[in-house]
N, C-alpha and C positions, 0 to 999 in steps of 0.2 A: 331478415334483419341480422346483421352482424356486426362487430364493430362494435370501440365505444360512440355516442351519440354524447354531445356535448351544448348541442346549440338546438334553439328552438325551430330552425329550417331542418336542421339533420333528423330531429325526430318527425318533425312530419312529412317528409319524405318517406321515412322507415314504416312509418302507417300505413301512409299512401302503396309503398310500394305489400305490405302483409294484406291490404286490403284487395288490392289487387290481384294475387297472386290465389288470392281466396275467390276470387272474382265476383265479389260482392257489389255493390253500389254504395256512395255514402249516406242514403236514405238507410240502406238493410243495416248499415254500421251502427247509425246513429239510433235504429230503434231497440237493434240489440244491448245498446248501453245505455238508453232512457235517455238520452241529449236530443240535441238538431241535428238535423242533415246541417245547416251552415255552421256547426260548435264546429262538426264532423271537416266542414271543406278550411275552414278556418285553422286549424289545427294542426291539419297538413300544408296548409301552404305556409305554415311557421308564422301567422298571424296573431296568435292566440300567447302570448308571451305573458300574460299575465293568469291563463286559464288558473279556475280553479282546482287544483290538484287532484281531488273525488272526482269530476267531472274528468280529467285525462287519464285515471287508472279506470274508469268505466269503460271507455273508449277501448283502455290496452286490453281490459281482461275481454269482451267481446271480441278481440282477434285471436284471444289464446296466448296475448303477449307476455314474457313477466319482465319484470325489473331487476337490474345485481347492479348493484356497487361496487368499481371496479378502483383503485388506487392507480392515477394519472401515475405514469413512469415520472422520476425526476429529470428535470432538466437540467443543462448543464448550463453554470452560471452566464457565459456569452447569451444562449436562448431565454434564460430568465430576464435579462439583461433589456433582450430587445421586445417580451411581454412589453415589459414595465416602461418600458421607453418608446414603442411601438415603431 
């Protein structure tokens, strides 16, 4: 995983793919961090938007993932522009 992750698809991708890469199953995931296998498939498929917080850092720490908080670069006022106006 690299990159910042900003959206709840991006991160469970990001599992999806550390999970993978570990080559684990979502059952080994999900028992490793005391949840479901479906919190587990839920989560990566960017489902879980409202997940409980504890329950997604149980998830990351079982991958060996951690967390940083990164300051989004500024945009420049045209790009804020079209945020805001979509």
């Amino acid at each position: 995983m690299s990159g910042p992750i900003s959206d709840p698809k991006a991160l469970g991708a990001a599992i999806r793919q550390r999970r993978r890469t570990r080559g684990w199953t979502q059952a080994e995931v999900a028992e490793r961090a005391a949840v479901s296998r479906r919190f587990v498939s839920a989560l990566e498929t960017g489902d879980r938007t409202g997940a409980e917080l504890g329950r997604v850092f149980a998830v990351l720490r079982a991958l060996d993932v951690a967390v940083e908080l990164l300051d989004r670069p500024r945009s420049s006022f045209d790009e804020s522009l079209r945020e805001v106006l979509g």
